[in-house]
Each structure stands twice: as C-alpha cells, then as structure tokens.
C-alpha positions as CSV (number, residue, x, y, z in Angstrom):
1,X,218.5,129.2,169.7
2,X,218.8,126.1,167.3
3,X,220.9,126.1,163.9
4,X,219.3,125.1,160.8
5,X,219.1,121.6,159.5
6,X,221.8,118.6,159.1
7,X,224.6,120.4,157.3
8,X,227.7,118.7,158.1
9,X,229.4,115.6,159.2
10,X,231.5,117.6,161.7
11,X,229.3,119.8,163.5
12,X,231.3,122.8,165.2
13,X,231.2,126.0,166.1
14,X,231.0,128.1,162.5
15,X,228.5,128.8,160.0
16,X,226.5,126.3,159.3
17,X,225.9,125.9,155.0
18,X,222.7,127.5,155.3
19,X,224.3,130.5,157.0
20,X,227.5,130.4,154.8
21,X,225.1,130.3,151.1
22,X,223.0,133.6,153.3
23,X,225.9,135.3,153.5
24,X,227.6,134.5,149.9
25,X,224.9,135.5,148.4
26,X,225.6,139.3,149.8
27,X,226.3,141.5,147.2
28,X,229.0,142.7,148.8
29,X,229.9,139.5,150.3
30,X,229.8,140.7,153.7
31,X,227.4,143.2,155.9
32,X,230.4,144.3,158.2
33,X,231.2,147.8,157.5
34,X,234.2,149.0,155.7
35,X,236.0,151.9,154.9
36,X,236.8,152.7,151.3
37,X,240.4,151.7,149.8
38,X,240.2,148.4,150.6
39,X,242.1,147.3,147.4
40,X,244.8,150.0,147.9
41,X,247.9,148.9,149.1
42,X,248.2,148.0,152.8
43,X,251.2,149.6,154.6
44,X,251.7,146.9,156.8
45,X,254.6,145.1,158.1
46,X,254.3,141.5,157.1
47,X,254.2,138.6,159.3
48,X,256.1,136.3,157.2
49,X,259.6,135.9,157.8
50,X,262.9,136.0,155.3
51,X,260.5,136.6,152.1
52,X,260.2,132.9,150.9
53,X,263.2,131.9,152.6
54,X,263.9,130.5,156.1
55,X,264.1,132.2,159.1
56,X,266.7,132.3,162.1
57,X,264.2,132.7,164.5
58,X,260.9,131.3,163.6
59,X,257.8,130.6,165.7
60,X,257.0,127.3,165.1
61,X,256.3,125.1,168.1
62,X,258.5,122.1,169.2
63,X,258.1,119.1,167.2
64,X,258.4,121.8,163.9
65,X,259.6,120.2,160.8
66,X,262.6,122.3,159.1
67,X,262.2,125.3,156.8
68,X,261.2,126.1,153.5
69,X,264.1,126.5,151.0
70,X,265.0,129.6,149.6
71,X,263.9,131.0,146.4
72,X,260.4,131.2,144.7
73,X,257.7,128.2,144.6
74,X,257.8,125.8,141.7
75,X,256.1,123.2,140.0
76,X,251.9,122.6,140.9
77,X,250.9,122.9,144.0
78,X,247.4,121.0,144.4
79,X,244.9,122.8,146.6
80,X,241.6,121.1,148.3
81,X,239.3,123.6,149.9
82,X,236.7,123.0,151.8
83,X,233.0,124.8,151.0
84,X,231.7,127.3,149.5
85,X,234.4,130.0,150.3
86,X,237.0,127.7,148.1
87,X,235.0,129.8,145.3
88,X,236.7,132.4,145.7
89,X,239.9,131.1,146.6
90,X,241.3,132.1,143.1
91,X,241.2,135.5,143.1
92,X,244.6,135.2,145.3
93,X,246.2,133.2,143.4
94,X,247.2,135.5,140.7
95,X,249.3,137.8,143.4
96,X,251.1,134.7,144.3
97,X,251.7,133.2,141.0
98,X,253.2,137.0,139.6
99,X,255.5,136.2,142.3
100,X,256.4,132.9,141.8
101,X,256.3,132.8,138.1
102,X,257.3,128.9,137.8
103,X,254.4,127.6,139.9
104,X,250.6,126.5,139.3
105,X,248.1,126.0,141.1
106,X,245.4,123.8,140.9
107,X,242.7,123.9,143.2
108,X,239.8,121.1,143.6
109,X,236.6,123.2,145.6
110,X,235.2,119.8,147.8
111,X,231.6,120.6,149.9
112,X,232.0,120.5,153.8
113,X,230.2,117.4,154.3
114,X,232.5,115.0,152.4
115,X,235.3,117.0,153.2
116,X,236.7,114.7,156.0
117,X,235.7,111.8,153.9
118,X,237.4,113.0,151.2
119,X,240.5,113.4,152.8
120,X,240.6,110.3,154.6
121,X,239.7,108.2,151.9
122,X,243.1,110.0,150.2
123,X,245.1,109.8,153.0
124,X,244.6,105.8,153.5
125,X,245.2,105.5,149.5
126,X,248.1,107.6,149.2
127,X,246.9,110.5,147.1
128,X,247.0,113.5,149.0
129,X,246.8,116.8,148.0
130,X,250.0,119.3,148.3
131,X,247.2,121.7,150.5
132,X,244.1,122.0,152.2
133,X,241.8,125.2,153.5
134,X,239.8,123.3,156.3
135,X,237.5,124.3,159.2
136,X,238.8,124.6,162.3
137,X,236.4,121.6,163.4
138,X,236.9,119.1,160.8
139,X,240.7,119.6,162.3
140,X,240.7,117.4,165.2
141,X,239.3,114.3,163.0
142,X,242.1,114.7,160.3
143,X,245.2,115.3,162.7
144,X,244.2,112.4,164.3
145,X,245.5,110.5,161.3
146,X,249.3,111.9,161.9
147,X,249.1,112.8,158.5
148,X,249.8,115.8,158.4
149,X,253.2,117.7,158.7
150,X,254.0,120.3,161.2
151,X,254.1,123.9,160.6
152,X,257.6,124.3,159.9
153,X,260.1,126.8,161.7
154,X,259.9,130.7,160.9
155,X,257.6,129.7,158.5
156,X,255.2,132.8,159.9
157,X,255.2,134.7,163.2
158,X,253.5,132.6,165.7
159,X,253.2,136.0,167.6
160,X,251.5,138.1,165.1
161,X,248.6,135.7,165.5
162,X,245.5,135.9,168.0
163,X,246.7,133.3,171.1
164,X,243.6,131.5,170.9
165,X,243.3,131.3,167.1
166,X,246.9,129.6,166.7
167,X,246.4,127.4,169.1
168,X,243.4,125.8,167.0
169,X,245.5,124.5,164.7
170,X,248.0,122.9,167.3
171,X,247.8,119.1,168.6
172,X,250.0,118.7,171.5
173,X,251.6,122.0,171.3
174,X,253.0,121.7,167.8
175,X,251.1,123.3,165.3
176,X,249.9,121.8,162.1
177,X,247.9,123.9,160.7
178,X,247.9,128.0,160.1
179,X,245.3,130.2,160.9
180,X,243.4,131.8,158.1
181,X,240.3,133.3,159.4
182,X,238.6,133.7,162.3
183,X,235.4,134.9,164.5
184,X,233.8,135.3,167.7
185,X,230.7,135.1,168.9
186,X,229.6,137.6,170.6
187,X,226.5,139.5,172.3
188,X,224.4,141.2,169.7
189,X,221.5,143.1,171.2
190,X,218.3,145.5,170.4
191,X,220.3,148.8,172.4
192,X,216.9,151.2,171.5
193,X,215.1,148.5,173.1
194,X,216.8,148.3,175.8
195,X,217.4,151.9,176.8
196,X,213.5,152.1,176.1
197,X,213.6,149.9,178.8
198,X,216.1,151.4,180.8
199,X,218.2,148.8,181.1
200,X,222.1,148.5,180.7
201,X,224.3,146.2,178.3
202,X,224.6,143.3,180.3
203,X,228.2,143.4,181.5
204,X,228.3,139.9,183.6
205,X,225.3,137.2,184.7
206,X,223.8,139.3,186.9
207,X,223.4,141.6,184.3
208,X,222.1,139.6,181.9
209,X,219.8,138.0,183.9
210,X,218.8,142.0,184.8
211,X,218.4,142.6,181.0
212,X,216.0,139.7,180.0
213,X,213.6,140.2,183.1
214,X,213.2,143.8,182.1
215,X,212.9,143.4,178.3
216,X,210.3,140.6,179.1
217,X,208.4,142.8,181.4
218,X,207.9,145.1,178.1
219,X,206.3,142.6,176.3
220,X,209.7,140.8,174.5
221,X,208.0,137.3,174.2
222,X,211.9,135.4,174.9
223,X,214.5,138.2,175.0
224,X,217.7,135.9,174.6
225,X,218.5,133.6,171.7
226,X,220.6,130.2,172.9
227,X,221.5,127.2,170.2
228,X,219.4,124.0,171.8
229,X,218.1,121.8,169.0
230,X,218.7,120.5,166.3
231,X,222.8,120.7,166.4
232,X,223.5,119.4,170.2
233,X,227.2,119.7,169.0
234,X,226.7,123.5,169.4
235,X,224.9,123.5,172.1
236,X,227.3,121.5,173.7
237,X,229.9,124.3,172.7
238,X,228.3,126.9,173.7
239,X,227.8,126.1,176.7
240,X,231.7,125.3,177.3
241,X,232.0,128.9,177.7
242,X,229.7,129.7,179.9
243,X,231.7,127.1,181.7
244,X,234.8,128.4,181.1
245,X,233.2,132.0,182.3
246,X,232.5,130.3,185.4
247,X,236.2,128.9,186.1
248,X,235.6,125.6,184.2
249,X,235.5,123.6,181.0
250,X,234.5,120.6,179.6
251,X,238.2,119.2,178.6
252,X,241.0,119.8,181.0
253,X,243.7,122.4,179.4
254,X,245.3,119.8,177.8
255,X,242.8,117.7,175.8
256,X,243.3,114.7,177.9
257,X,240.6,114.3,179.7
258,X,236.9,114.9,180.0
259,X,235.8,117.6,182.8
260,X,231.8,117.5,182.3
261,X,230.9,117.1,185.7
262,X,233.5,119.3,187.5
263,X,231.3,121.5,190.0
264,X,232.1,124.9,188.0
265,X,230.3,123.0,185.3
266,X,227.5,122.2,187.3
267,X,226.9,125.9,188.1
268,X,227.3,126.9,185.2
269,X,224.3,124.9,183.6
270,X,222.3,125.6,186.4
271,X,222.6,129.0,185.8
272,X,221.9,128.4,182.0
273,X,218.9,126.4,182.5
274,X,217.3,128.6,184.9
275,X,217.4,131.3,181.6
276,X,214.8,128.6,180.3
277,X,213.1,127.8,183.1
278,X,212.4,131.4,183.7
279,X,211.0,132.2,180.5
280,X,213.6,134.5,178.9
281,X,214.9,131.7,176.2
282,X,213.2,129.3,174.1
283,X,214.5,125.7,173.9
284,X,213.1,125.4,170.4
285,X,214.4,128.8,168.6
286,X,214.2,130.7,166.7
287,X,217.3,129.4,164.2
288,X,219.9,131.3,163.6
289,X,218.9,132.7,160.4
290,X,215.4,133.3,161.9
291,X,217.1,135.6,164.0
292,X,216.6,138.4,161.9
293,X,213.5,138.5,161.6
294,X,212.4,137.9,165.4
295,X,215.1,140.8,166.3
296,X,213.5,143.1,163.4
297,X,210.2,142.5,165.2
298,X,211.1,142.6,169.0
299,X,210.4,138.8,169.5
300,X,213.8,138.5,170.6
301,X,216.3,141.1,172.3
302,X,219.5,139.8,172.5
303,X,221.8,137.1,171.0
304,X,225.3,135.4,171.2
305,X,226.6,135.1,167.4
306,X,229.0,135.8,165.0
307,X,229.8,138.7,162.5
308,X,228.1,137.5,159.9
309,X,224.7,138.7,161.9
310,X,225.2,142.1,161.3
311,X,225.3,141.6,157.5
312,X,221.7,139.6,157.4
313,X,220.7,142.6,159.6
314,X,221.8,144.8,156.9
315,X,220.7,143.3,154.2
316,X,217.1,142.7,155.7
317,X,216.8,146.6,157.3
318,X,219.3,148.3,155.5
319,X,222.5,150.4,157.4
320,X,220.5,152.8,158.9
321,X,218.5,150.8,160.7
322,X,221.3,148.4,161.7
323,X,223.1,151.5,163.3
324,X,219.8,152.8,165.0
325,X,218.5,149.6,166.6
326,X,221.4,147.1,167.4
327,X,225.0,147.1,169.4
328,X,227.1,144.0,170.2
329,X,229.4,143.6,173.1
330,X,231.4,141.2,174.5
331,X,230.0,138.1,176.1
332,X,229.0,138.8,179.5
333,X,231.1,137.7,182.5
334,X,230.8,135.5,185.0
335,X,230.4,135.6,188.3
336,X,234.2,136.0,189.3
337,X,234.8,138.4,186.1
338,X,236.1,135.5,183.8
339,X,235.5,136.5,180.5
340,X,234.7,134.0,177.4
341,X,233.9,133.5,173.7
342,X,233.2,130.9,171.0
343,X,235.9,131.6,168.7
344,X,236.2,129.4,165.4
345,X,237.7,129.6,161.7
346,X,239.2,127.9,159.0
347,X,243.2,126.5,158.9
348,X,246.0,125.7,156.2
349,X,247.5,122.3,156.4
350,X,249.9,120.2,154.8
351,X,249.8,116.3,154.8
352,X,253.0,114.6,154.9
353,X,253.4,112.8,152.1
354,X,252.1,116.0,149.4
355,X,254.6,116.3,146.3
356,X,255.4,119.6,146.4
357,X,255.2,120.6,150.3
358,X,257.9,123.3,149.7
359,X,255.6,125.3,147.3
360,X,252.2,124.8,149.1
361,X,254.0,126.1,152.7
362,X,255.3,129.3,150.7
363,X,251.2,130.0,149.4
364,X,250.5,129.6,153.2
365,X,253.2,132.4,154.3
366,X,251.6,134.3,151.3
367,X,248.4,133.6,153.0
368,X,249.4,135.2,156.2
369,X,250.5,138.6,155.2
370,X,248.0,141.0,156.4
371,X,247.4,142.3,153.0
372,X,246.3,139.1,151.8
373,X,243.9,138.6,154.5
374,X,242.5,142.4,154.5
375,X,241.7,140.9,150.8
376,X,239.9,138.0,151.7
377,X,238.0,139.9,154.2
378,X,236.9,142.3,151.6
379,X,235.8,139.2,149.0
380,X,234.5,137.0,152.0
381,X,234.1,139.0,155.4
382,X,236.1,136.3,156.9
383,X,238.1,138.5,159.6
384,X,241.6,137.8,159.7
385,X,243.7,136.0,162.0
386,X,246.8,138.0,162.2
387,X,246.0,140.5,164.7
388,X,247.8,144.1,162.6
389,X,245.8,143.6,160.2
390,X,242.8,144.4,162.4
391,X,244.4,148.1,162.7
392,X,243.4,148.7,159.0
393,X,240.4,151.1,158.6
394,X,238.8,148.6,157.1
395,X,238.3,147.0,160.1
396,X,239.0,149.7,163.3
397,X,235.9,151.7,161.6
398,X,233.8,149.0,162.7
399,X,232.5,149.5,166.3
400,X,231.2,146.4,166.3
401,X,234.3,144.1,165.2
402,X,235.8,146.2,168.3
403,X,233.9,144.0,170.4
404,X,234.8,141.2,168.0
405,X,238.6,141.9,168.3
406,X,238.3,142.1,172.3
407,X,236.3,138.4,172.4
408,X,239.1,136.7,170.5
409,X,241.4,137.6,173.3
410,X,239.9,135.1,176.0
411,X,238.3,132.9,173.0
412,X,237.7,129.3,173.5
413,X,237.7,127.0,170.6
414,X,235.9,123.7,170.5
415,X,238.1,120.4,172.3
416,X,240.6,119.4,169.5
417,X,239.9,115.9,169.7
418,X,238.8,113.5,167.5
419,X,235.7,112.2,169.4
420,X,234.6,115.8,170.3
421,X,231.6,115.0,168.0
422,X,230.7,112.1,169.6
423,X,230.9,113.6,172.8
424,X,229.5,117.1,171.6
425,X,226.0,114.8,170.1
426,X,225.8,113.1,173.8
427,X,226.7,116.4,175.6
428,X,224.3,118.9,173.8
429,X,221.4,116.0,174.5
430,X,221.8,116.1,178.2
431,X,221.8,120.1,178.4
432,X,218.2,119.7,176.5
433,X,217.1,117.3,178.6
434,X,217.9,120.0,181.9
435,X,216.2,122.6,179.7
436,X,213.1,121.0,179.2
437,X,212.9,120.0,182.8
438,X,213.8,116.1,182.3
439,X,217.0,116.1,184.5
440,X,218.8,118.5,186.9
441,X,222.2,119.8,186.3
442,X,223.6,117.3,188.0
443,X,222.7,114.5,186.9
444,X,222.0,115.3,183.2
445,X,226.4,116.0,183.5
446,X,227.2,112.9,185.2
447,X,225.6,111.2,182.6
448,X,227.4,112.9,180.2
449,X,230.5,112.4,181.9
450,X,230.3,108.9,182.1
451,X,229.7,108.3,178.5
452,X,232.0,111.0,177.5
453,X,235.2,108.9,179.7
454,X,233.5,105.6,178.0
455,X,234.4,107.1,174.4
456,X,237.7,109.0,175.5
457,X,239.5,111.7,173.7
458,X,240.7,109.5,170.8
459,X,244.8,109.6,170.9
C-alpha cells in the first residue's frame, strides 16, 4: 500500500503531511476513543525526578552530561518545532510558565521538509535554538552533526519509558533526545468480514496467508494493504519487520553495519513477495488515506497502520460503524513466534551550544510527566511515551490502543543512521522490483546490499 505524494526530505516511518493535515483537521483532533475527564487532574506519579532539581540516581545513559540546577527555569527558552503539531504546542506552555514564573518561551513552528535544513544551516552558523520537537526520523541526520547535547543525568526516568521508544533517541547508547510521542503500526482488519468468512485473526504467517486466501475467495478484490510505491523509504521499513519477525534485520543490533542480504532476510521477502504474487496485495495501492474508503467498501480487508486509522474510519463511518466492522491486533508473527512492529514518534533535543540549555531541559522533564502527555494526547492523539500514563481511562478504554500498547513492546524503529535514507530509497526499489516479478529475493538483496555497504552507515 503506497503513501501519498513527496512530503518530506526525510522519509520515515510516521505520518506523512497529507496524513498529519487528515487527522488535524479532526474536530476532536483525534478518532481514538476516550473516556470523559480527560482535563481533570491525573493521579499519577510522575516520571521526573527531584521536581526541577537533580537527581541522585538518574537514568541517563553513559556519556550523560551533568544535571539541571536546582530551582525554577529562567530567562527565554527558544523552541523550534517541527510540523504541523508545533500548532498546538502552546497550549502547554502556560502550565509550565505558572511554574516557572521568570521564564518565556518563544517558539518558532518550521514545516517538516525544511526542518533538517533549517537546523543545519543553524547549526554550521552558530544560531541554534535553546529546543527542538523533531521526528524520530529526521533524528539520525541531525545527531550526526554531534551537535547536540546528551540527555543529562536523572533528568527523567529512563525506565518509565517504552524500551523501544527511548532507544530512538539514543546514538551509541547515550541518549540525546527524549521521547515525546509515539505509535505502532499495527494490524487493522474488516473482523465482520472475516467471521462472514469464517476465518480467524491472523495470529502468525500462516495465518495471514490463511486470512487473505479466504477473504479473496469471497470476492475481496486484494485483501491486504502493503506500502510499495511511491515512498520506497517505507517500504523499505516495513519490510525490516517482517525481517525482524523472521529472526533478522536490515542493520545489525548496533547500527554498524548493513544486514540486507543475511538469509532470514531473504525469507523473509520471499515470503512478502509471494503475498503479491499471489494476488492478495496490490503493488500500486490503494494509499494510505485511500484506505478508508477501499476498507468501507470491502476492496480491501486488512491493513498494517497506525492509530490515526481508526480516527479517518470514524470520521468517514461514524463510531458505530467503526465498532461494528473493524478490530486491530498485533502484527502477526513469524514463523518461530517472533513478534514485530513499526514503531515511530517525535523527540526533544538540545543542541550544545543553546543559550539557555538549563531552562529548555526543565520544559522537557515538564514534557514527560504523564499528565502533560495525557494532555497532548487529548489536543493531538499523539500516544504518549511514558508507559503509566497509558493506564489512564483515557487510554485503557480503548481496545484497540490495547493492541497498540502490546506492539510497542517488540517495536522496531527505523536504523538511526544518517544514510538510512539513502539506503531506505535504494532498499524499498529492489523490494518493488521482486514484487513486480523483475528480480528474485535474492538477488534484488544482494544488490541492495552491495550499494547499501558502498554508502555505509555514515559515522
């Protein structure tokens, strides 16, 4: 299933604009269900540590720089965020600022394509800003710069965060950046149509092999919904964790070296492929966004995506018919049980050189108080990434962001490298090229391998 046309310069796994703008213009800025009392106080415990103070035993990984200072944050604290959600970035501050009565903040909204530009071009001429909201995939590309300052020590809770999620923001096991939001793609499906059918949830590959042979047979012109053109960088992504649910990967564990063309990988696209070549996918769509419609009308049965789906469902059917016609689940396994999700998000970082470093670090620990993110999940739908905050009704209510919460356990982000989109472009080509019947498994990966160890992993 493809994604919708050239959005960004860092292609990734997370919304692309046209998805984003869909689901801003929500009236309730989200379709996820939630329960009512959102804006009540949370009775939480927080995952900060020593209110704005330091900590004896923070989190922070080796390499951390030293702690914030004691006392409330001071002086202007300039903010760059990227896209559209920097909008509504503002309606925190004012909790923050009652708090910190001597500090401002002034934030500068930049659009996701010239985001990395942007903050390049600032880092080279020494203008930085004191913060930046980024994308998890623009990360790899701007930390390659070893410009930015580590995450310093019990700055937050390293613990109180999903695994996978913190360790997008980490570069060679220090962190650099703090999780702010999160998701996981996961499998969305037609469940009246498929008990119709009589046909089971597909658990593992077998299973979901089982699922689109029977909801072709009932007249589902391509029952599954795969990214292949135009964004190879997700296709490329996606298929990583079909690799990874087949004991592989395309990047060994620690992002120094290209794996394409290991033999888990090879199986692995065969497998894929043959979901093409036997008629249950469609190499060219629908898009994402199309989606909706071709699920609405039985063209399509089953999907891997994020959250967000459910709202466009919502808004295009209303609640009722959401609840009546579709159920996710986790992606299924493979073949040995392994278990894995496209996860992605958005990060605080701090560059080194910002003027006020000390106040912009103790917005970020304000950031990651579970209350804070239960309100930008309420203004956004963004889930949060500290992982109490998903016991709040707002959230547990949700069936469906059960499955959610369960995929961001074995989640698997994209490589944080700075050639990954290079290597994505080159490796998201080759798997269309199997696809369409140009080139076997095999081959199409040793290709990709070889061009892949050509460009290397950039540091």
């Amino acid at each position: 299933m493809q994604e919708d046309g050239p959005q960004r310069c860092t292609p990734g796994l997370h919304l692309t604009t046209r998805e984003r703008t869909a689901t801003m213009m929500r009236t309730t800025k989200t379709g996820l269900s939630r329960a009512s009392g959102l804006g009540a106080a949370v009775a939480i415990t927080a995952v900060t540590l020593a209110g704005c103070g330091r900590a004896d035993d923070g989190a922070g990984a080796s390499g951390a720089s030293e702690g914030i200072s004691d006392g409330p944050a001071t002086g202007t604290i300039e903010l760059w965020a990227a896209g559209a959600e920097g909008e509504e970035l503002p309606e925190l501050f004012d909790a923050f600022i009652e708090d910190n009565p001597d500090v401002d903040i002034n934030m500068t909204p930049i659009p996701e394509e010239d985001f990395v530009t942007k903050m390049t071009a600032a880092i080279a001429a020494g203008t930085v800003p004191d913060l930046i909201y980024v994308f998890a995939e623009h990360q790899p590309a701007l930390f390659a710069t070893e410009a930015f300052a580590p995450v310093p020590d019990g700055l937050v809770d390293e613990s109180a965060f999903f695994e996978s999620v913190w360790e997008t923001g980490q570069v060679d096991d220090v962190a650099y950046g703090v999780p702010w939001f999160t998701y996981a793609r996961v499998f969305q499906y037609r469940a009246d149509l498929a008990e119709a059918a009589g046909v089971d949830a597909p658990e593992n590959w077998d299973d979901l092999r089982a699922f689109a042979r029977t909801l072709k047979d009932t007249g589902v012109a391509y029952p599954l919904g795969f990214y292949v053109v135009p964004f190879d960088e997700y296709t490329a992504a996606q298929f990583d964790t079909f690799a990874h649910q087949n004991g592989g990967g395309i990047i060994d564990d620690d992002n120094s070296a290209w794996t394409i063309n290991s033999p888990e990988n090879v199986e692995a696209l065969e497998f894929y492929s043959s979901l093409f070549a036997d008629g249950f996918v469609s190499p060219d769509g629908p898009t994402s966004v199309d989606s909706v419609a071709y699920l609405t009308e039985g063209r399509l049965a089953g999907v891997l995506n994020g959250p967000w789906l459910r709202g466009w469902i919502k808004d295009a059917n209303g609640q009722e018919w959401l609840d009546a016609h579709m159920a996710a689940l986790v992606p299924p396994a493979g073949p040995d049980g392994e278990r894995a999700a496209s996860i992605g998000g958005g990060n605080w970082a701090v560059p080194e050189d910002a003027d006020n470093a000390d106040a912009a670090w103790k917005f970020v620990q304000y950031a990651s108080e579970p209350e804070v993110q239960l309100t930008w999940f309420g203004l956004m739908g963004n889930l949060p990434t500290v992982k109490v905050a998903w016991d709040d009704p707002a959230i547990a209510d949700d069936e469906a962001l059960d499955e959610v919460r369960a995929a961001m356990e074995f989640g698997v982000p994209i490589p944080a490298v700075p050639t990954w989109n290079q290597v994505g472009k080159i490796l998201g080509e080759q798997i269309e090229r199997v696809v369409r019947g140009g080139a076997t498994p095999q081959e199409a990966l040793d290709t990709a391998q070889a061009e892949a160890e050509s460009i290397g992993v950039g540091r």
